[in-house]
C-alpha positions as CSV (number, residue, x, y, z in Angstrom):
1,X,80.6,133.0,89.8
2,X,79.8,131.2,86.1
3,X,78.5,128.3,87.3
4,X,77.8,127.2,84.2
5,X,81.4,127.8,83.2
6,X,82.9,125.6,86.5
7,X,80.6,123.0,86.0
8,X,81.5,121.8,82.5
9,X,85.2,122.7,83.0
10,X,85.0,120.1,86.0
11,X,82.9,117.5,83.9
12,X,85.0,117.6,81.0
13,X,88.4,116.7,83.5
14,X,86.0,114.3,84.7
15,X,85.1,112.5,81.5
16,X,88.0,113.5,79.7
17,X,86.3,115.1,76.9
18,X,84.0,117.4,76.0
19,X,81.8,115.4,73.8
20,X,81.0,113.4,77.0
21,X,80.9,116.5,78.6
22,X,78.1,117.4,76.8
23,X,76.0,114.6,77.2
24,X,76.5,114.5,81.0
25,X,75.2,117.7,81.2
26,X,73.0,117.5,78.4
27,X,74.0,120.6,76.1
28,X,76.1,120.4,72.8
29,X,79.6,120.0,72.8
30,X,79.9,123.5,71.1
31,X,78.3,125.1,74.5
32,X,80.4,123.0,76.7
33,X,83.6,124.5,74.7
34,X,82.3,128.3,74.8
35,X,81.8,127.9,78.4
36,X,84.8,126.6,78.9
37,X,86.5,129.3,76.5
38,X,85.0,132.1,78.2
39,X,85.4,131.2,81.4
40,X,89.6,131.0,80.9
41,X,89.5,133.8,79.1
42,X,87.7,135.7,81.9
43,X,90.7,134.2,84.4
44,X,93.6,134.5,82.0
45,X,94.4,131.2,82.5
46,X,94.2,127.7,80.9
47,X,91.9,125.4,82.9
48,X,91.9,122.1,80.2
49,X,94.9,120.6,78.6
50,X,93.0,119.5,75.4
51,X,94.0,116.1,74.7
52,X,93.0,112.2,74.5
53,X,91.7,112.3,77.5
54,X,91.2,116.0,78.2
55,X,93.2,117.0,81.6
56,X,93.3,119.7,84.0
57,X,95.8,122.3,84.7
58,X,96.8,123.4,88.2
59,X,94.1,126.0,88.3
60,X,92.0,124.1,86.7
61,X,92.4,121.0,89.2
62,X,91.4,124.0,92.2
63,X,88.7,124.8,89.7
64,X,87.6,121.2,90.0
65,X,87.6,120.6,93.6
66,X,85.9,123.8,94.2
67,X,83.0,122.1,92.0
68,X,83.1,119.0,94.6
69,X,82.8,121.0,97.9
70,X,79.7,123.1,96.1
71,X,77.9,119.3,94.9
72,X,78.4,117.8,98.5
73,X,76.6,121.4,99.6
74,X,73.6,120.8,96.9
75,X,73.4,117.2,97.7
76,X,72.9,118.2,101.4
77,X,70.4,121.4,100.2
78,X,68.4,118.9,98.0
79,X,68.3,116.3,100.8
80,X,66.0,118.6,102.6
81,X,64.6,121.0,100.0
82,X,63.6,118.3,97.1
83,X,61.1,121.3,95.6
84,X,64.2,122.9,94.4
85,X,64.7,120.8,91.9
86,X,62.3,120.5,89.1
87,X,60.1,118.0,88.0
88,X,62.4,116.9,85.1
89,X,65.7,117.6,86.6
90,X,67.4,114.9,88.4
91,X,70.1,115.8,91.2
92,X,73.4,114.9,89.5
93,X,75.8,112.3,91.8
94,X,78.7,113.5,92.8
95,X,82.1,112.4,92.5
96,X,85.1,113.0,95.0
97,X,88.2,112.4,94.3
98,X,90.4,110.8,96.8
99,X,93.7,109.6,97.0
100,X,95.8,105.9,98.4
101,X,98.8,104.3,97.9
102,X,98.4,101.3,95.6
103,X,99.0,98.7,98.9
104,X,96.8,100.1,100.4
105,X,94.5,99.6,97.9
106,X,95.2,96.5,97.3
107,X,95.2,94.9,100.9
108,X,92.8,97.0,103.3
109,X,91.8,100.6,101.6
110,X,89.2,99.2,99.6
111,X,86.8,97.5,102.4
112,X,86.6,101.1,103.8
113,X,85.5,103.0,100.6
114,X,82.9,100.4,99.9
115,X,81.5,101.0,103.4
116,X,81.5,104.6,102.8
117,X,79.4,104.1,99.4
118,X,76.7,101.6,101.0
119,X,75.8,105.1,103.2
120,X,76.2,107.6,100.8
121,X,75.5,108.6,97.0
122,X,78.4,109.9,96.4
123,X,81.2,108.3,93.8
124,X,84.4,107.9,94.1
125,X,87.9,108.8,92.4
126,X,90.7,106.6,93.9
127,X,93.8,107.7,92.1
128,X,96.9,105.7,93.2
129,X,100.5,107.1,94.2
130,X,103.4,106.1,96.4
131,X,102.3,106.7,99.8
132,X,105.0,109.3,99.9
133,X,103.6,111.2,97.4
134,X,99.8,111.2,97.8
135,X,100.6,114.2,100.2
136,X,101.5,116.6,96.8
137,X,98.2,115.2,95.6
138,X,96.4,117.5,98.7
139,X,99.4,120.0,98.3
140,X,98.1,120.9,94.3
141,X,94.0,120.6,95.0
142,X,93.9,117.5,92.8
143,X,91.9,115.7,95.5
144,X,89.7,116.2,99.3
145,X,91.7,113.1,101.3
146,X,94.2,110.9,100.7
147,X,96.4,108.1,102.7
148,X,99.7,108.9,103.2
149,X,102.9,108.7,104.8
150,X,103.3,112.3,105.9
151,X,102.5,113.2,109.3
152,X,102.6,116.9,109.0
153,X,99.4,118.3,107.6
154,X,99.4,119.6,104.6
155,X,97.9,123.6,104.8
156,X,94.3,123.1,104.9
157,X,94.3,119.8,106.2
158,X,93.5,117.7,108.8
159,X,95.7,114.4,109.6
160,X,94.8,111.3,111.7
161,X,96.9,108.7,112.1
162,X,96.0,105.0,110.9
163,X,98.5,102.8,111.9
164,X,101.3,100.8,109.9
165,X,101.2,99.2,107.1
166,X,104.1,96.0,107.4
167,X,106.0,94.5,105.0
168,X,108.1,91.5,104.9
169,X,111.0,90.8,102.5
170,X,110.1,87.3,100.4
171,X,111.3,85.4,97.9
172,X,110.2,81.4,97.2
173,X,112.3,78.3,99.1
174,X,114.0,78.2,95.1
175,X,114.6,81.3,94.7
176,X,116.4,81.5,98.6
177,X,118.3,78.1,97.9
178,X,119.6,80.1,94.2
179,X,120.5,83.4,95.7
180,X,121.5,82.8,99.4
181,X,122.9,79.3,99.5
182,X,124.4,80.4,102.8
183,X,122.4,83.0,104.2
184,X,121.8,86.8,102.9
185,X,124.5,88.9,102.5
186,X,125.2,92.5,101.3
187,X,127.6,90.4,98.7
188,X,124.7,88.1,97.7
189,X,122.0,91.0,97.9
190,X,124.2,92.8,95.1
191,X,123.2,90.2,92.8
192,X,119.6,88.7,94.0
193,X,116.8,90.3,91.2
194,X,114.7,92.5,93.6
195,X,110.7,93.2,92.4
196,X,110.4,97.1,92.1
197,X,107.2,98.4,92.1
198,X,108.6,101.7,90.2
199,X,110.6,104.4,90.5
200,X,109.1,106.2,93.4
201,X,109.6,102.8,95.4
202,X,112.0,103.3,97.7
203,X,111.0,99.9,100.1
204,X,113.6,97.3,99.2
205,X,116.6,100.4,99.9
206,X,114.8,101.1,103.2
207,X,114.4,97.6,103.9
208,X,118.3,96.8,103.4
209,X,119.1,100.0,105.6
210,X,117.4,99.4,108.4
211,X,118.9,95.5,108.3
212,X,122.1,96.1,107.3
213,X,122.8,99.6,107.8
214,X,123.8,100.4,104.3
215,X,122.4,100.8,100.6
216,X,123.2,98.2,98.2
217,X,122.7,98.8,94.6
218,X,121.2,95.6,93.3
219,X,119.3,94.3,89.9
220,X,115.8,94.3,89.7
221,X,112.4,93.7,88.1
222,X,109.9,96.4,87.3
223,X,106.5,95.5,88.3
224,X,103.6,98.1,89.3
225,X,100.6,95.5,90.7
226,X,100.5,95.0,94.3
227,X,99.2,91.1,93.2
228,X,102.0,90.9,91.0
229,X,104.8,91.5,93.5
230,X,103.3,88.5,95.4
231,X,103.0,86.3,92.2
232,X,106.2,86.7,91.2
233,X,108.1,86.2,94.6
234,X,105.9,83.1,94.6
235,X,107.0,82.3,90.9
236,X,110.5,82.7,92.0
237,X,111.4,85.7,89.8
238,X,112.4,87.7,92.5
239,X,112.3,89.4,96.2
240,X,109.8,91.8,97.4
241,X,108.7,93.9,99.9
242,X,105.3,92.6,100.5
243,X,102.6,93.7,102.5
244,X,102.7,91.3,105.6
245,X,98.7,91.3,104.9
246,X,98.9,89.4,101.6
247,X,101.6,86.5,102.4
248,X,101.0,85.8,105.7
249,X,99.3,82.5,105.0
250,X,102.0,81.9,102.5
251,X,105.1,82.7,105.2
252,X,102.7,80.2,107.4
253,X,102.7,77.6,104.5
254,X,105.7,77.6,103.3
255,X,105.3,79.3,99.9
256,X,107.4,82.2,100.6
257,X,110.5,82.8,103.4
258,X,111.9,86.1,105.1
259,X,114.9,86.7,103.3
260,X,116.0,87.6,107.1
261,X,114.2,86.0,110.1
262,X,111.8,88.8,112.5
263,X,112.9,91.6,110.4
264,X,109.4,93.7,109.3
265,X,109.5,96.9,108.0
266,X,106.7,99.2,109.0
267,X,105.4,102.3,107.3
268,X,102.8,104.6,108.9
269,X,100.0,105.7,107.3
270,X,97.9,109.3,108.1
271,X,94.5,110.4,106.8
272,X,94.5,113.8,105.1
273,X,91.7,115.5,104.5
274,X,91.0,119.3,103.0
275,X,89.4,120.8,106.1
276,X,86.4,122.5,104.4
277,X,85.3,118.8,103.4
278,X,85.7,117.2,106.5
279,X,82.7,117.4,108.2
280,X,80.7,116.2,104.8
281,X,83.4,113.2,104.7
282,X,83.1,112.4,108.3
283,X,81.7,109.0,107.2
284,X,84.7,108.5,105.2
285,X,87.1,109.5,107.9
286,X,85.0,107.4,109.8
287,X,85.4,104.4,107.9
288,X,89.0,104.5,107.0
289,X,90.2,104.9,110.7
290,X,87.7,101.8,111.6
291,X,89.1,99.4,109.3
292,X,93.1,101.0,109.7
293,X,92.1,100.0,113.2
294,X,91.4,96.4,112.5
295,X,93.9,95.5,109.3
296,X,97.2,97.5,110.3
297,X,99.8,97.2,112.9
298,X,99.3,99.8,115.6
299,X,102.4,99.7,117.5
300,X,105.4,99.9,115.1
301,X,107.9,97.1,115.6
302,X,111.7,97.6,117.2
């Protein structure tokens, strides 16, 4: 195995270029780029899409997280055997890449990756996807464990579930007394703005399914910020599917309304994670199912 060869293809994906490359792993950039050139021209196979920032191919992403599992095992090795190191080498951190979708994120996700990094040295990668898709994120080696909404383990994972996450549909008191005058209707839905957070959300459609048992093509604002969705329902620019975890004090207050009364829509969440890095992320697993356990729904409302 060219070590050498792995190690800057995975630092340059990582830093996105091989300048920086370079001056993580203290070499020139001409080395980093001869490693990195003799190593896909061993495979047959190109591991870096050159670019501004440099990314990896699919090969290349298995390239990269086959660099993770080996630094969790060097971590651990160095833990106990510090003499293997020299005296002027340092142990380099690693970083594991990990994927949520971006409520998640933004309401509860985040409170158990910090506990994971008070206990640990490792760093983290959180890269952000509709819960429905995080699972393709596993499915093409681009990271160890992600939140999803797939139940089904992907090959070579393990799956716990977490819970549900619940939304409500809001909108402000102005933007209700605009739009539904006289209650919501699939005629008054038609032309109510919706908040869309992009094309993979699919919320609002699911929403007005399961309420009113068919799909209503409506206008709609684009707006990818989990914060913004609630700002703007509260600014009155449109309707949302908000986590229930952000606007509950502002249902309790008055700020925003259900667009229809007791009607939440829940979406379970699993933990994925690549089995051969499950036992070395068992404080992650750990910490995500402890705080799922506390901040989402457990039983899924009728």
């Amino acid at each position: 195995m060219d070590y050498a060869g792995l190690r800057a293809v995975a630092m340059v994906v990582q830093t996105g270029s091989f300048e920086k490359a370079a001056l993580a792993l203290h070499v020139t950039p001409s080395a980093i780029s001869q490693r990195v050139k003799q190593l896909e021209e061993r495979l047959g196979a190109v591991l870096i899409l050159r670019g501004n920032p440099c990314t990896a191919t699919e090969k290349g992403e298995w390239v990269c997280r086959h660099m993770e599992h080996v630094g969790m095992l060097e971590s651990e090795l160095f833990s106990q055997l510090p003499a293997l190191l020299s005296s002027d080498e340092v142990s380099s951190r690693v970083t594991l890449h990990i994927a949520t979708n971006a409520d998640s994120l933004g309401t509860w996700f985040l409170k158990a990756v910090s506990a994971f990094t008070h206990q640990s040295g490792f760093l983290l990668n959180v890269a952000v996807d509709d819960q429905d898709h995080t699972a393709e994120w596993l499915q093409r080696g681009r990271v160890l464990a992600a939140v999803t909404s797939l139940e089904k383990p992907v090959q070579g994972c393990r799956v716990t579930p977490l819970g549900f996450l619940r939304y409500h549909a809001t909108a402000s008191p102005a933007f209700i007394d605009r739009y539904f005058p006289k209650g919501v209707t699939e005629t008054e839905l038609a032309q109510a703005p919706a908040l869309t957070f992009n094309q993979k959300d699919r919320l609002q459609q699911q929403w007005i399914s399961q309420v009113f048992g068919a799909s209503i093509v409506h206008p709609t604002h684009w707006l990818p910020s989990t914060q913004s969705f609630v700002d703007a329902a509260l600014l009155g620019m449109g309707w949302g599917m908000n986590p229930a975890l952000l606007v509950r004090n502002h249902l309790a207050e008055g700020r925003l309304v259900e667009l229809v009364a007791r009607t939440p829509f829940d979406v379970p969440l699993f933990w994925q994670v690549n089995r051969l890095a499950a036992d070395r992320l068992k404080s992650l697993t750990d910490a995500v199912i402890e705080v799922a356990r506390h901040e989402l729904v457990q039983i899924k409302s009728e």
